[in-house]
ROTOR-640029 format. One record per residue: x, y, z of N, C-alpha, C in turn; residue number from 0; residue in three letters. Coordinates in steps of 0.05 Angstrom, whole numbers, plus 5000, padded with zeros to 4 digits. Example, Ala and Ser with C-alpha at 12.3 -4.5 7.8 and 13.67 -1.06 7.14 Angstrom:
2
n.X / n.Y / n.Z / ca.X / ca.Y / ca.Z / c.X / c.Y / c.Z / resi / resn
5264 / 4886 / 5156 / 5246 / 4910 / 5156 / 5264 / 4934 / 5156 / 0 / ALA
5257 / 4955 / 5142 / 5273 / 4979 / 5143 / 5258 / 5001 / 5157 / 1 / SER
This chain:
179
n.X / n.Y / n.Z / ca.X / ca.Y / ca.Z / c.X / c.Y / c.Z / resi / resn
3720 / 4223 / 1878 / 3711 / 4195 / 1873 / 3728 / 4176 / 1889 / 0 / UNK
3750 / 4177 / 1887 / 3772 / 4160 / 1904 / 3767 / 4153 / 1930 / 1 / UNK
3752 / 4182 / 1946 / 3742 / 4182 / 1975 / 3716 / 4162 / 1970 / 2 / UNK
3690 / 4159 / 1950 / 3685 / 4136 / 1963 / 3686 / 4114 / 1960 / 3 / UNK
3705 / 4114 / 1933 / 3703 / 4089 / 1931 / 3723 / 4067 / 1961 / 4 / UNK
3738 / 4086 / 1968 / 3750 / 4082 / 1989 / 3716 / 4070 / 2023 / 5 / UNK
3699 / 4088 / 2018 / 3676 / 4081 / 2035 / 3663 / 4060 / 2019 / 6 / UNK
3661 / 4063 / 1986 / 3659 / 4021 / 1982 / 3671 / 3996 / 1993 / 7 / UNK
3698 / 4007 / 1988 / 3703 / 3986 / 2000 / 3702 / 3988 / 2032 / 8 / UNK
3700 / 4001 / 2047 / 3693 / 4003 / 2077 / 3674 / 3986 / 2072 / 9 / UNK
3651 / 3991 / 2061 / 3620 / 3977 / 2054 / 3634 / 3948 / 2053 / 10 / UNK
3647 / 3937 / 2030 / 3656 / 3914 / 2023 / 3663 / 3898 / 2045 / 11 / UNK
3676 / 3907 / 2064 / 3700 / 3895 / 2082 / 3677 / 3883 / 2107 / 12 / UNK
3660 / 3907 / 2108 / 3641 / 3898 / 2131 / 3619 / 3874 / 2128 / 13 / UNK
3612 / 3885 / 2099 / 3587 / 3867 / 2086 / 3599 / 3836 / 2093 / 14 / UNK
3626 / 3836 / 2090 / 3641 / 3809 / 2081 / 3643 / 3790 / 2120 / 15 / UNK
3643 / 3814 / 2133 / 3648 / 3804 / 2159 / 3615 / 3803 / 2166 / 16 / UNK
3598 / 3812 / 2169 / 3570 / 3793 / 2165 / 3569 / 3774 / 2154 / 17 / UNK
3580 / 3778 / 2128 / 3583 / 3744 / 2113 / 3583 / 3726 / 2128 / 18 / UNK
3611 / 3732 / 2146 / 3621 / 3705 / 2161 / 3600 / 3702 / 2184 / 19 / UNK
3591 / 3713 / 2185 / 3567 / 3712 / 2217 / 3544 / 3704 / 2211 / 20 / UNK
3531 / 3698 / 2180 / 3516 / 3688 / 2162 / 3528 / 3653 / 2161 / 21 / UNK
3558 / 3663 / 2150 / 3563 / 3632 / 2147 / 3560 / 3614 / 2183 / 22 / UNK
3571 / 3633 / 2201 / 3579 / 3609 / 2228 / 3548 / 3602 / 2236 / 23 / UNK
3528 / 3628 / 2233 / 3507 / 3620 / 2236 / 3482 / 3593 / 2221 / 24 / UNK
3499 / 3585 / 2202 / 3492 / 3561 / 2181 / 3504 / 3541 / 2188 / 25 / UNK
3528 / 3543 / 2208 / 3547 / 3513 / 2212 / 3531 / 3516 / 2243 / 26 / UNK
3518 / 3524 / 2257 / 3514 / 3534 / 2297 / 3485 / 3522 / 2289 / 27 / UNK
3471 / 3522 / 2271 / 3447 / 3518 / 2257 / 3448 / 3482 / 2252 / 28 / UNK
3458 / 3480 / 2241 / 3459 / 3444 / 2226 / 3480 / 3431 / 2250 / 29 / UNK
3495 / 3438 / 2273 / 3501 / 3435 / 2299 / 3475 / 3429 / 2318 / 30 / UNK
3460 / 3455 / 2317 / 3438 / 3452 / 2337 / 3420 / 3424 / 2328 / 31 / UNK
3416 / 3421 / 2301 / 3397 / 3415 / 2289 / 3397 / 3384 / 2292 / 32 / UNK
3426 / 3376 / 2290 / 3437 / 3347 / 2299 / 3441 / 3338 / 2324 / 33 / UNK
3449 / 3363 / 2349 / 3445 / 3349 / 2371 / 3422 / 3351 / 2377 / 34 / UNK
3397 / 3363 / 2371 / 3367 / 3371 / 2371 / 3362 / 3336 / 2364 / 35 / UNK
3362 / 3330 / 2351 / 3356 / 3306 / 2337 / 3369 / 3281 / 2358 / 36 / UNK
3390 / 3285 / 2353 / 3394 / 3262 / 2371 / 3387 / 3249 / 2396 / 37 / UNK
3382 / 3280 / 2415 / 3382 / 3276 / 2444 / 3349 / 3273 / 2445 / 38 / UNK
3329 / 3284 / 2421 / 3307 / 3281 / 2425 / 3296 / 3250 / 2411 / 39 / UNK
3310 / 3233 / 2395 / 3296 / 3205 / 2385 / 3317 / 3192 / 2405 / 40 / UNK
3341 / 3200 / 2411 / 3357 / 3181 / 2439 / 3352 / 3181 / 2470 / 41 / UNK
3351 / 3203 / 2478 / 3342 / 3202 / 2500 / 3301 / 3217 / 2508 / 42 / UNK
3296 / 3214 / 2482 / 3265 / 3227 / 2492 / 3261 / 3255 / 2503 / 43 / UNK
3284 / 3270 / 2502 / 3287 / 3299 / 2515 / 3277 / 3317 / 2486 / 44 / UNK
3260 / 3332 / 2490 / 3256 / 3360 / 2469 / 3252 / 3382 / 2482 / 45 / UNK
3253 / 3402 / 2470 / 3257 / 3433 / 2478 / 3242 / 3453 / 2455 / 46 / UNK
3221 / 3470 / 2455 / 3210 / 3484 / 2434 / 3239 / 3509 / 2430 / 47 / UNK
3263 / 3519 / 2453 / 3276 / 3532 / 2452 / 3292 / 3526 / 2429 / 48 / UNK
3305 / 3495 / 2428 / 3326 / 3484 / 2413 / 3316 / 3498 / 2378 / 49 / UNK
3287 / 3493 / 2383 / 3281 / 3491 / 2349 / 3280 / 3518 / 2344 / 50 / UNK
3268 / 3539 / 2357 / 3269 / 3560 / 2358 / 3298 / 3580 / 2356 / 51 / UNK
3309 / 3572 / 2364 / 3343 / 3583 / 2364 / 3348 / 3577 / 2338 / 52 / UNK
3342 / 3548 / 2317 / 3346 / 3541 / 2296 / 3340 / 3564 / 2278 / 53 / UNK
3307 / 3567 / 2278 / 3292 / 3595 / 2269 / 3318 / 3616 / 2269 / 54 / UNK
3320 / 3628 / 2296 / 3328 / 3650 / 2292 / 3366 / 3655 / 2278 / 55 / UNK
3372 / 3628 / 2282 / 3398 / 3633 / 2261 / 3390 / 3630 / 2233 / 56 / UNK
3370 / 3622 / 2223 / 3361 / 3621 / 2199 / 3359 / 3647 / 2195 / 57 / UNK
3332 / 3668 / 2203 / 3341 / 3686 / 2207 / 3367 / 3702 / 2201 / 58 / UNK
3386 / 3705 / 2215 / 3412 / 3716 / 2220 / 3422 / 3712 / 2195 / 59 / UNK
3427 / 3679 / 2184 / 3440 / 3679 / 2159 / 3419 / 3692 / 2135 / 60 / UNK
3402 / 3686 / 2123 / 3385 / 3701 / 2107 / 3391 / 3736 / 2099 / 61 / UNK
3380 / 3753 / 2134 / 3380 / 3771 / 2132 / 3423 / 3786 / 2131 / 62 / UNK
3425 / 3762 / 2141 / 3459 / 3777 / 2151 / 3474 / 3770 / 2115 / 63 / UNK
3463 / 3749 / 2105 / 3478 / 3752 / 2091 / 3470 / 3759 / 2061 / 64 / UNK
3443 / 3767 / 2058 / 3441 / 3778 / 2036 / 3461 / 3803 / 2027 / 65 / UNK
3474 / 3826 / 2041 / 3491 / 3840 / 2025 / 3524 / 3833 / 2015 / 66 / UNK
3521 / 3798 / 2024 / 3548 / 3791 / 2009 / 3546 / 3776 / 1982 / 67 / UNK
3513 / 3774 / 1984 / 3505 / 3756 / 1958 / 3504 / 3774 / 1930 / 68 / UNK
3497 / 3801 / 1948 / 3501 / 3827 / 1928 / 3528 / 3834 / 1928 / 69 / UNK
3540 / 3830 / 1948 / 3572 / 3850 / 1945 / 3588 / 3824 / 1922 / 70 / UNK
3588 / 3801 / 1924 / 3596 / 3778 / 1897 / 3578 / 3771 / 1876 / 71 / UNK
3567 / 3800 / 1861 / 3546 / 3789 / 1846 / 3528 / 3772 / 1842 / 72 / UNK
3512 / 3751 / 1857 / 3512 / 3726 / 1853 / 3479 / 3724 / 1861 / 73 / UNK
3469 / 3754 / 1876 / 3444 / 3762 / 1872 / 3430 / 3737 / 1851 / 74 / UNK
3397 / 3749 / 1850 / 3371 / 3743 / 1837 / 3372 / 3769 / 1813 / 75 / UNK
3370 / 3755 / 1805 / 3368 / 3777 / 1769 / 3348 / 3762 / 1750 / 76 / UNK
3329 / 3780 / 1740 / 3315 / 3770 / 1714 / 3336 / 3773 / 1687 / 77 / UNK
3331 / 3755 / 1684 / 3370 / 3752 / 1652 / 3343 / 3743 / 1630 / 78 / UNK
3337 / 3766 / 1622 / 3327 / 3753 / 1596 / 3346 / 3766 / 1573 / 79 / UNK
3350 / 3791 / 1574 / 3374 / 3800 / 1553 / 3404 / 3806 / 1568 / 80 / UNK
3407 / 3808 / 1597 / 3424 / 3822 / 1613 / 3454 / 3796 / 1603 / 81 / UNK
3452 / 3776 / 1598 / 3474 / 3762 / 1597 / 3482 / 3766 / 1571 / 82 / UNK
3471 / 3779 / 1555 / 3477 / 3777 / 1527 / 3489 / 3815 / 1522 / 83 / UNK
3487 / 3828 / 1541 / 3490 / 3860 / 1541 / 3529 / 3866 / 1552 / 84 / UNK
3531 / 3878 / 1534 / 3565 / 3895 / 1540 / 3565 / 3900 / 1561 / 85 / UNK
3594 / 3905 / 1579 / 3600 / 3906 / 1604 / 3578 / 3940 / 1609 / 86 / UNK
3584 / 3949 / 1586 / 3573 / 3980 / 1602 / 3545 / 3980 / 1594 / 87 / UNK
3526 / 3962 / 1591 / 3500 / 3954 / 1587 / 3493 / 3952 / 1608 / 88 / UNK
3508 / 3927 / 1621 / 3503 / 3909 / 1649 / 3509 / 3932 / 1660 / 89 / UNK
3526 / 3948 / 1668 / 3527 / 3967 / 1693 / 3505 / 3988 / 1686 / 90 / UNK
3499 / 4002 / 1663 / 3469 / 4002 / 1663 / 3439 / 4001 / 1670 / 91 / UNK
3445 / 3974 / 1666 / 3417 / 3962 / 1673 / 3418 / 3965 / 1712 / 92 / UNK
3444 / 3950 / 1722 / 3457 / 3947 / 1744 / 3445 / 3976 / 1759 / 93 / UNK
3448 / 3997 / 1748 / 3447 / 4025 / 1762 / 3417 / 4034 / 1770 / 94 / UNK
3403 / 4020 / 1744 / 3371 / 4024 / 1746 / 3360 / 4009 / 1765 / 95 / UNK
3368 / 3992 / 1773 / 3364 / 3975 / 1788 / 3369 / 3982 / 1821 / 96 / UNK
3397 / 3984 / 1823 / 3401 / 4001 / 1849 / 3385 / 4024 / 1854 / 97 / UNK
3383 / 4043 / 1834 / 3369 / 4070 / 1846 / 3341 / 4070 / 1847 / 98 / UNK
3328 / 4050 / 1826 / 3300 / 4053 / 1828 / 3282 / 4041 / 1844 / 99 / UNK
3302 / 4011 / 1851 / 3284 / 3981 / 1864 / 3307 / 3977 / 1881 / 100 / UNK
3323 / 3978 / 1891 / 3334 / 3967 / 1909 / 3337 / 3990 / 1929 / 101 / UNK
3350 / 4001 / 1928 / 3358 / 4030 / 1956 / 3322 / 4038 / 1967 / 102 / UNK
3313 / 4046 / 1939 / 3282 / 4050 / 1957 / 3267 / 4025 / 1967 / 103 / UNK
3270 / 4004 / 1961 / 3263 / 3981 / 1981 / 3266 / 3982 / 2004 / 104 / UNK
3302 / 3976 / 2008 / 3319 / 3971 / 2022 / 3309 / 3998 / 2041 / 105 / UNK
3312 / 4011 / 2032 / 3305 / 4036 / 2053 / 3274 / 4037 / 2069 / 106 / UNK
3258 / 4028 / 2053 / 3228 / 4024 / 2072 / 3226 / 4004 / 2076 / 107 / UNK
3241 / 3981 / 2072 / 3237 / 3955 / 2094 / 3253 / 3954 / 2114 / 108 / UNK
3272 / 3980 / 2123 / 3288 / 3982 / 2143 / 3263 / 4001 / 2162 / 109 / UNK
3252 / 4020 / 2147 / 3229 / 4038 / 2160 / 3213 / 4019 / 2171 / 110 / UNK
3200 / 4001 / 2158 / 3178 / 3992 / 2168 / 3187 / 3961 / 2193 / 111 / UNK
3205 / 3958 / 2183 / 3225 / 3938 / 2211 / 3234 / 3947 / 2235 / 112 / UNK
3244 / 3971 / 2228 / 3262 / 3981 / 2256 / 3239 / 3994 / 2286 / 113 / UNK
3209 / 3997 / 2273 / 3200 / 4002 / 2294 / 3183 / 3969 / 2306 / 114 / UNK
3184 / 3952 / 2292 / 3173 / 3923 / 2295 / 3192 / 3914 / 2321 / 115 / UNK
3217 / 3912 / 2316 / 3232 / 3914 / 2329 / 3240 / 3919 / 2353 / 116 / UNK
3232 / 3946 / 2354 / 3230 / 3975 / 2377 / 3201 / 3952 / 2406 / 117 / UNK
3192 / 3953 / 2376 / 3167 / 3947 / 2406 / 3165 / 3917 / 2424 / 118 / UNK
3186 / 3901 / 2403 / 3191 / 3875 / 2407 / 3212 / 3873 / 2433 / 119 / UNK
3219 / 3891 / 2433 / 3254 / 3904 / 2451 / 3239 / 3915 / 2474 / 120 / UNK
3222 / 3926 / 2475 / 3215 / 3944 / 2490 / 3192 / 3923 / 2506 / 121 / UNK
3181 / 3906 / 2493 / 3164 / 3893 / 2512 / 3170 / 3872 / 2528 / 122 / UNK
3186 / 3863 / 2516 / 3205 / 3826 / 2519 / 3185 / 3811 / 2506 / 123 / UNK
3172 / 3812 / 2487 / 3156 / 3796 / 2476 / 3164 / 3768 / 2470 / 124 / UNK
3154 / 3743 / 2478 / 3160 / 3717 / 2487 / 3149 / 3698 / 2457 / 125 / UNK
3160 / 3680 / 2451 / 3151 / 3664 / 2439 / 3121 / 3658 / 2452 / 126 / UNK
3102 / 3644 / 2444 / 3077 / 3627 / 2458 / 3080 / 3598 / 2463 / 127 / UNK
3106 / 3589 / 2453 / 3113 / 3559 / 2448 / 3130 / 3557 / 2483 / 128 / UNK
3112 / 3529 / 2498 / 3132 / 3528 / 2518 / 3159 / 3520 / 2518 / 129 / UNK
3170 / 3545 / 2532 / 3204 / 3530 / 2535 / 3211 / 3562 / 2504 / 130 / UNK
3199 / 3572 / 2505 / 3205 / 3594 / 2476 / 3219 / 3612 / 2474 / 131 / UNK
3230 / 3622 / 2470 / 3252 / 3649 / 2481 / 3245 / 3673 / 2461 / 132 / UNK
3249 / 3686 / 2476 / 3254 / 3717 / 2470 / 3244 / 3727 / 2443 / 133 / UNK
3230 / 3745 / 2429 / 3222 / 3744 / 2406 / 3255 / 3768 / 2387 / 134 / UNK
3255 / 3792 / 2411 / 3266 / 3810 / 2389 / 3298 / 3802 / 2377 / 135 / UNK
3315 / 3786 / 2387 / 3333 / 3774 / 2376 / 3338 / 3765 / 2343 / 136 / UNK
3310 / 3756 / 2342 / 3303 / 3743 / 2310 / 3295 / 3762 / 2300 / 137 / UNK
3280 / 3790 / 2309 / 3274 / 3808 / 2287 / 3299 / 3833 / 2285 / 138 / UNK
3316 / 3835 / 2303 / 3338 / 3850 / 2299 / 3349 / 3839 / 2273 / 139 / UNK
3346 / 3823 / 2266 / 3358 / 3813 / 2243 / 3349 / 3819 / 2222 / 140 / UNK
3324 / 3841 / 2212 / 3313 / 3849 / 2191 / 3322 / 3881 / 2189 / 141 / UNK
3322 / 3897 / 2212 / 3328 / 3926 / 2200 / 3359 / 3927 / 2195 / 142 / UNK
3382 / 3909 / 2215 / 3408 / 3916 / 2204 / 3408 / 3895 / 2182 / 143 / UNK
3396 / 3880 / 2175 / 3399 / 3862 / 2155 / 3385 / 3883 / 2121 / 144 / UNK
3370 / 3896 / 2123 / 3356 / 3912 / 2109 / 3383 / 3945 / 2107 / 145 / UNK
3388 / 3941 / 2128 / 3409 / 3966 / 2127 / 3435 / 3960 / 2117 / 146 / UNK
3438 / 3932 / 2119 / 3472 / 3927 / 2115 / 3464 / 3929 / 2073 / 147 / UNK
3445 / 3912 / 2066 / 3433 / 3902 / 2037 / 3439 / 3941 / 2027 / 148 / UNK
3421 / 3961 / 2044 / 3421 / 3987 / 2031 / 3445 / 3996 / 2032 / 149 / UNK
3471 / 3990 / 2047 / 3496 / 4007 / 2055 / 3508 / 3993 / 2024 / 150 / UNK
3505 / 3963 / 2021 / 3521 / 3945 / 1997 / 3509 / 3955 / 1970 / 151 / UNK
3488 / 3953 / 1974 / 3482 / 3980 / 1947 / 3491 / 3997 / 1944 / 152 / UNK
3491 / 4026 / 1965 / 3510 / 4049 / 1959 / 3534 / 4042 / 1942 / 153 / UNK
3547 / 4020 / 1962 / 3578 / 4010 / 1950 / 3574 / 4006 / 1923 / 154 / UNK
3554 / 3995 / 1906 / 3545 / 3982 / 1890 / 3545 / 3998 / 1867 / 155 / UNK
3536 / 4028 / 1874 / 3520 / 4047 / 1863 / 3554 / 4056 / 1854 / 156 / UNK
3561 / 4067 / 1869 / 3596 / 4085 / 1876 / 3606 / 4068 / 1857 / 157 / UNK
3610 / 4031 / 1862 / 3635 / 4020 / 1843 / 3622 / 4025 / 1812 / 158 / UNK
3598 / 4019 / 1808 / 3595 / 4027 / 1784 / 3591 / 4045 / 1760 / 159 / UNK
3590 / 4067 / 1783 / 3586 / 4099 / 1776 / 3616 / 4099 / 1766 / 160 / UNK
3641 / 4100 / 1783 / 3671 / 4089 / 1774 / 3681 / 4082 / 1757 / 161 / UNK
3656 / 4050 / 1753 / 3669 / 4047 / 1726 / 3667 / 4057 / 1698 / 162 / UNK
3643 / 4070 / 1700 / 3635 / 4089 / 1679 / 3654 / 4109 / 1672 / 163 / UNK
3665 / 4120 / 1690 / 3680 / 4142 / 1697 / 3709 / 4126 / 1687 / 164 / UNK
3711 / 4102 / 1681 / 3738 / 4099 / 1679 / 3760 / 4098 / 1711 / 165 / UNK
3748 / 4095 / 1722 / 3764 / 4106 / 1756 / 3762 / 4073 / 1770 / 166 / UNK
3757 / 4048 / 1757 / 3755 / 4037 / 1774 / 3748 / 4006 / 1763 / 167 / UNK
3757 / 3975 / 1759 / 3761 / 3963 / 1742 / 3736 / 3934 / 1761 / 168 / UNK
3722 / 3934 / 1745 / 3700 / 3908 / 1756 / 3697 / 3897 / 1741 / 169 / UNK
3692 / 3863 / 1754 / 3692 / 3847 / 1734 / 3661 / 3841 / 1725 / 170 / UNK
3644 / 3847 / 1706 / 3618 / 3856 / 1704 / 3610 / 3822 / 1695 / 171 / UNK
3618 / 3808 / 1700 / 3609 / 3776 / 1690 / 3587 / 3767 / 1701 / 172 / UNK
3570 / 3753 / 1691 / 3548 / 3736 / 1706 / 3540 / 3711 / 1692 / 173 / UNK
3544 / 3696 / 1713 / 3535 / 3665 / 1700 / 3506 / 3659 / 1705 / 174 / UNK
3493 / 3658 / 1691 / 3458 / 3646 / 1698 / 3459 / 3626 / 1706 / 175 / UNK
3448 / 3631 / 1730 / 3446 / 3595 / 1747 / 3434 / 3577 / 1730 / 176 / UNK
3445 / 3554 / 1735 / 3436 / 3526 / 1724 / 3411 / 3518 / 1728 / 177 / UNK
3391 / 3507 / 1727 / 3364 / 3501 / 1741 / 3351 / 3471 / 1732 / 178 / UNK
């Protein structure tokens, strides 16, 4: 057990460094988006590229950073009894979840992305918008984005298997978002 929880946290460490390539891609995003703006109501200059690059860091952050939203709990959860359930409830429910709906998701939306991809790569497939760039850039961002989400699960699966086991100390808390 020690060995993976040791490849959790490998999982952890990495998920967390997408994080940050999720986050720069959200500050490179609201950058573009302001000099986009400016140079086009100031000087009359537009570009279908500028907006398009926007797209595809949207993209990037979305797909890059959904396995840190899982690796800090902070996921989408239906909480109709889950906030009111003992720590070893929630890792429970937590487990059904990973094995039944998430890994097999995660795993055929990496299947059915990674050849979308392939052919996007393989053709140079162009935006249609003039001035448009490159299509497969923006869809690379769904199979490792779909793969990083299935690797943060494993992690997911391992820390909580652990804690069952006594081998391994999580903090099982969840606050239901405000709305």
């Amino acid at each position: 057990m020690k060995l993976l929880l040791l490849g959790a946290e490998w999982f952890d460490r990495l998920n967390s460094r997408f994080g940050d390539v999720a986050a720069w891609a959200v500050m490179a995003s609201c950058f573009i988006s302001c000099a986009n703006a400016f140079v086009r109501f100031g000087f009359s200059i537009s570009s279908n590229a500028w907006l398009e690059i926007q797209w595809y860091l949207f993209a990037v952050c979305v797909m890059l950073g959904a396995s840190l939203v899982l690796r800090v709990n902070e996921h989408v959860r239906v909480d109709i009894f889950y906030g009111k359930l003992s720590p070893r409830g929630k890792v429970y429910i937590d487990l059904f979840g990973l094995i039944f709906f998430l890994l097999p998701l995660m795993g055929l939306m990496f299947d059915l992305s990674l050849p979308l991809f392939s052919r996007m790569y393989e053709s140079g497939e162009m935006s249609s918008n003039a001035g448009g760039l490159i299509r497969w850039p923006a869809v690379l961002a769904m199979p490792v984005g779909f793969a990083m989400v299935w690797l943060q699960g494993v992690a997911e699966l391992i820390k909580r298997v652990a804690y069952l086991r006594g081998q391994y100390a999580m903090d099982t808390h969840y606050e239901k978002p405000v709305q």
